[in-house]
C-alpha positions in Angstrom: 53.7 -8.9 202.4 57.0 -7.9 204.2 56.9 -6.4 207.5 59.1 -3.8 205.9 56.2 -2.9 203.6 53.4 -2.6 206.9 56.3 -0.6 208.9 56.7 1.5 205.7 52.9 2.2 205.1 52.0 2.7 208.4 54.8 5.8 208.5 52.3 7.2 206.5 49.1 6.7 207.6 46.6 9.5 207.7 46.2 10.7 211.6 42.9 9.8 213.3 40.3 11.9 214.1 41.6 11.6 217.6 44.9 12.9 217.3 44.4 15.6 215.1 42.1 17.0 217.6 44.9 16.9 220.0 47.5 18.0 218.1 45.8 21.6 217.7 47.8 24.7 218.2 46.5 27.4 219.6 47.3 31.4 219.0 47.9 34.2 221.8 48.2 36.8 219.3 49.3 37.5 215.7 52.7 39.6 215.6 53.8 41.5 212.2 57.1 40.5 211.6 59.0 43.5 209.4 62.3 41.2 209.1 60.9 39.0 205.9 58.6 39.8 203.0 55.3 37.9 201.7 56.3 34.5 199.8 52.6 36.0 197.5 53.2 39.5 196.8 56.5 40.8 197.9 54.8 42.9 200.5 55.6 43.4 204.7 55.1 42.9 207.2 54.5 38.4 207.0 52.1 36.9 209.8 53.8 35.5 212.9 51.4 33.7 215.5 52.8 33.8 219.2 51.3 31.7 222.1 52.9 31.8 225.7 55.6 34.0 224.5 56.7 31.8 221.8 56.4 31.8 218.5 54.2 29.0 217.5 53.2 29.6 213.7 56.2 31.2 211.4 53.6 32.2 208.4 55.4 33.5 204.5 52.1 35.4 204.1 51.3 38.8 205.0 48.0 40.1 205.9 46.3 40.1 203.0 47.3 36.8 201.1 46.7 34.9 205.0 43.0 35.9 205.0 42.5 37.3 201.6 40.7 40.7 202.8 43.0 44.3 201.9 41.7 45.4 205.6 44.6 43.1 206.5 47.1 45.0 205.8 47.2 46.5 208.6 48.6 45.1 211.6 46.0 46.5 213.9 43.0 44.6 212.1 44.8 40.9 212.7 
């Protein structure tokens, strides 16, 4: 086995339990965002998740089709 083969397969490697426990992101709040439409249904406004200021999750999904429940589609029930 070349060393380019290990190198290669070890780019993809499934993370350890360790570092996917690390590399969680967490969520100040969930922001509409009016400027883009639902990837699913067509529909406004798409889920934007915002932590420190910054957004940190840029969903395609509004309300509904992120957690699958109609009281979603309203902002105030994120």
């Amino acid at each position: 086995m070349s060393s380019r083969s290990r190198k290669a397969r070890a780019k993809f490697m499934p993370a350890t339990v360790d570092q996917q426990a690390n590399d969680c992101t967490f969520v100040d709040a969930w922001v509409p965002d009016y400027g883009r439409k639902c990837e699913n249904c067509g529909e406004t406004p798409v889920v934007t998740g915002v932590a420190d200021g910054r957004v940190v999750y840029n969903g395609s999904l509004c309300g509904v089709c992120s957690w699958g429940n109609s009281a979603a589609a309203n902002p105030a029930n994120w």
